[in-house]
Backbone bond lengths (Angstrom), bond angles and torsions (degrees), N, CA, C in turn:
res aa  C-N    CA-C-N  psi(-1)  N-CA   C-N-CA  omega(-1)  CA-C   N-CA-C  phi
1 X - - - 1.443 - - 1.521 107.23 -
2 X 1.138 110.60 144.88 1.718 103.91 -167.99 1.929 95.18 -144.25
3 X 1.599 108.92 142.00 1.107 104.87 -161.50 1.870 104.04 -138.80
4 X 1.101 117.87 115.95 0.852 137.88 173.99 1.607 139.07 -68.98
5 X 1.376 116.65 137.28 1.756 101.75 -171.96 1.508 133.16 -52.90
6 X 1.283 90.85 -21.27 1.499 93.81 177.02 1.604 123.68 -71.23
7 X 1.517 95.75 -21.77 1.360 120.47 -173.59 1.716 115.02 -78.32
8 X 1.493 104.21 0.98 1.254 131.23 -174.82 1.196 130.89 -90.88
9 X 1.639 86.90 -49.04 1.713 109.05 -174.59 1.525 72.45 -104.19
10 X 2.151 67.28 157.39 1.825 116.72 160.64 1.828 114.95 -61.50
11 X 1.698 90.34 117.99 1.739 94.15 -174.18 2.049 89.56 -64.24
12 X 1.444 94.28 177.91 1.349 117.86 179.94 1.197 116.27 -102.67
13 X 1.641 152.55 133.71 1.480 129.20 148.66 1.042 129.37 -4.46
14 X 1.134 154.41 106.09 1.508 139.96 169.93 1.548 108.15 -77.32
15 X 1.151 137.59 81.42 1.334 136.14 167.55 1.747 111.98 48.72
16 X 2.055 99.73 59.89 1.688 96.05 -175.88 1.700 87.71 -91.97
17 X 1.857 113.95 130.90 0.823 119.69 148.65 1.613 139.34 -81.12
18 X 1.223 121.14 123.20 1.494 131.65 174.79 1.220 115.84 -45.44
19 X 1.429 115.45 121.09 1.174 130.27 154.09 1.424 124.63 -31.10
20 X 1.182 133.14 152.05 1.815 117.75 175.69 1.590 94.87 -103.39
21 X 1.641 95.68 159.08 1.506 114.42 -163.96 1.368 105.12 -66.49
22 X 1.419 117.38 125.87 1.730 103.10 -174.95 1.742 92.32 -79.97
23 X 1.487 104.46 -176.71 1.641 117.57 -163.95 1.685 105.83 -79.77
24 X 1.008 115.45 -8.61 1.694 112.38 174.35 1.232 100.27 -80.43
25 X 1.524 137.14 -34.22 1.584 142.27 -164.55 1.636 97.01 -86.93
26 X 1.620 120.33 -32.65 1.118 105.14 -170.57 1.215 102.01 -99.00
27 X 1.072 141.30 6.70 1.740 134.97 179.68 1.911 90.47 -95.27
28 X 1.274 121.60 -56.28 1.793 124.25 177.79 1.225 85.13 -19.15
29 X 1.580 117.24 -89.65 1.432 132.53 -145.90 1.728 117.50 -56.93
30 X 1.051 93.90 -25.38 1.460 102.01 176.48 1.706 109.31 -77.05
31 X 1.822 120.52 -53.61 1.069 131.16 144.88 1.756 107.10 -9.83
32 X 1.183 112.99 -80.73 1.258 125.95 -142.30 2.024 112.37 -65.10
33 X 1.798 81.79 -45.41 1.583 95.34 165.80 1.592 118.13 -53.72
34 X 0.899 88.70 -32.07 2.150 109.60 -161.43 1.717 93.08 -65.53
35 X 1.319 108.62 -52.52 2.079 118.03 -160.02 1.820 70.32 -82.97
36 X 1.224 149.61 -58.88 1.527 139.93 -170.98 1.004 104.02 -30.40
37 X 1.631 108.88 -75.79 2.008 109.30 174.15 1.251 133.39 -42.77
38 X 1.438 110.28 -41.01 1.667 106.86 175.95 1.888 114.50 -88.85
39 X 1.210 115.01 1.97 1.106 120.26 163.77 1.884 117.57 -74.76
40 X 1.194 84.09 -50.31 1.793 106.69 166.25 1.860 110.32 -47.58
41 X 1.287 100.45 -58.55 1.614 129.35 -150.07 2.034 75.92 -64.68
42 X 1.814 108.01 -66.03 1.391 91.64 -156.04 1.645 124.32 -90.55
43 X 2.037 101.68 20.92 1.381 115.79 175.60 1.680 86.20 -91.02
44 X 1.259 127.26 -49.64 1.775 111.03 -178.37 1.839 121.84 -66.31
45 X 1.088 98.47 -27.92 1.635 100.70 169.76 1.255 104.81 -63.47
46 X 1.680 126.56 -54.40 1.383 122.93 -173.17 1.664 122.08 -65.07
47 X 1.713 93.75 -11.40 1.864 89.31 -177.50 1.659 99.65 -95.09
48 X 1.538 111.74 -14.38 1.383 116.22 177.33 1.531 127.30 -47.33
49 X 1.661 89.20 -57.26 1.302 128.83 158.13 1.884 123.93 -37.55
50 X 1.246 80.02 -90.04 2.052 76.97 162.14 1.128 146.97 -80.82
51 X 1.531 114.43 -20.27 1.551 112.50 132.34 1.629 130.59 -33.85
52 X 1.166 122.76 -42.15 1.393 126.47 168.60 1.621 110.89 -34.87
53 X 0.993 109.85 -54.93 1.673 117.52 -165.19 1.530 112.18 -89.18
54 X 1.709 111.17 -15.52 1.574 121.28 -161.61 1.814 94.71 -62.88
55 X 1.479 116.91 164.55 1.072 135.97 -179.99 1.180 118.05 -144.30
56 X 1.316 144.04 87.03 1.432 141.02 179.70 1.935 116.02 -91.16
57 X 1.787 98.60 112.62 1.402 75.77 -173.38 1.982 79.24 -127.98
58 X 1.462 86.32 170.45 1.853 103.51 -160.54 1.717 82.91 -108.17
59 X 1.269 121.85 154.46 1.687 139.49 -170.71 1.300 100.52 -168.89
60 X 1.404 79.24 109.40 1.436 99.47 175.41 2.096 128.11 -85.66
61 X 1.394 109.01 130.32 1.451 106.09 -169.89 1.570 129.66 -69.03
62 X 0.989 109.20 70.51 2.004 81.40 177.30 1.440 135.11 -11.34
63 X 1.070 151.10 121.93 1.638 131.07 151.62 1.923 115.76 -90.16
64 X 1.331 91.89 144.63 1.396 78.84 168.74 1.324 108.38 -106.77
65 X 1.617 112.37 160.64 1.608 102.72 172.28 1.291 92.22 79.69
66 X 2.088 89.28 171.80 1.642 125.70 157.25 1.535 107.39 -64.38
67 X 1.122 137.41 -39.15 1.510 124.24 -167.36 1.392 105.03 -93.94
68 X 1.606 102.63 -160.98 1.824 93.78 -148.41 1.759 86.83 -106.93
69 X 1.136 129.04 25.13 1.760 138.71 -172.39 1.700 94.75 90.12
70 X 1.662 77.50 -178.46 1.101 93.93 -162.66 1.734 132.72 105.63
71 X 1.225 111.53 140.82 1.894 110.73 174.14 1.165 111.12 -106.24
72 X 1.719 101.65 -161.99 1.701 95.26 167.53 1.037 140.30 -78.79
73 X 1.029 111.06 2.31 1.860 106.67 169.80 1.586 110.95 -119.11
74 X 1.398 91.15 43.32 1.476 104.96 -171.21 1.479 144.59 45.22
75 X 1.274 114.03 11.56 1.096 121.92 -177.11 1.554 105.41 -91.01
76 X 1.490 116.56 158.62 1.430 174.74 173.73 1.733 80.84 -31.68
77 X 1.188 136.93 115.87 1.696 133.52 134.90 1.445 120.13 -63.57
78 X 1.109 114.89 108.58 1.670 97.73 -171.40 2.101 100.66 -121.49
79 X 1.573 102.59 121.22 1.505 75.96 -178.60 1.926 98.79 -113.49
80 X 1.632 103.75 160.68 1.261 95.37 179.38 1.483 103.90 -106.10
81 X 1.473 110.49 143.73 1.514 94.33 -167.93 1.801 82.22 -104.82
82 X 1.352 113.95 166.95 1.654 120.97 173.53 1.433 97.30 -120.67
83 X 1.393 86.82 148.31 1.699 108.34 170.77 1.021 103.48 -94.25
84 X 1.441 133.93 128.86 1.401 137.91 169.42 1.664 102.98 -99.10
85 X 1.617 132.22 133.96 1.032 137.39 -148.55 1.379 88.33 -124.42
86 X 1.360 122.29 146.87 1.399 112.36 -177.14 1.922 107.31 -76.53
87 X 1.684 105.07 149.31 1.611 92.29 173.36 1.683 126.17 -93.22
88 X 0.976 90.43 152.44 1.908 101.88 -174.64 1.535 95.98 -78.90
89 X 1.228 109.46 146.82 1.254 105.84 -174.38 1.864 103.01 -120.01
């Protein structure tokens, strides 16, 4: 028995043509796109929505000192400053 390289390797497709999508495969896909869009449709309405009210404001840090904050056990200095409001009398 004598065995050859080809007989080794993985043959290739020989030009298998695809079947066309019968109508249950093409209604899914259409389905599927369709719930895609309105998934889309009611994630942009909802950022429409709460974006309206959003507020982005930038605050800027003090450092104290040469280093970047912080003590010795490395933690965060945080001071709270108070607003004193004038009193009603």
């Amino acid at each position: 028995m004598s065995i050859s390289l080809g007989d080794l390797l993985p043959s290739l497709p020989k030009g298998q043509m695809k079947k066309p999508p019968s109508a249950e495969d093409v209604h899914f896909r259409r389905m599927r796109w369709g719930f895609l869009g309105l998934v889309a449709g009611a994630f942009a309405a909802y950022l429409a929505v709460v974006a309206r009210d959003l507020e982005i404001k930038w605050v800027e840090v003090e450092e104290r000192g040469s280093e970047a904050g912080g003590n010795e056990d490395g933690k965060a200095d945080m001071e709270m400053k108070e607003e004193t409001e004038p009193q009603k009398d």
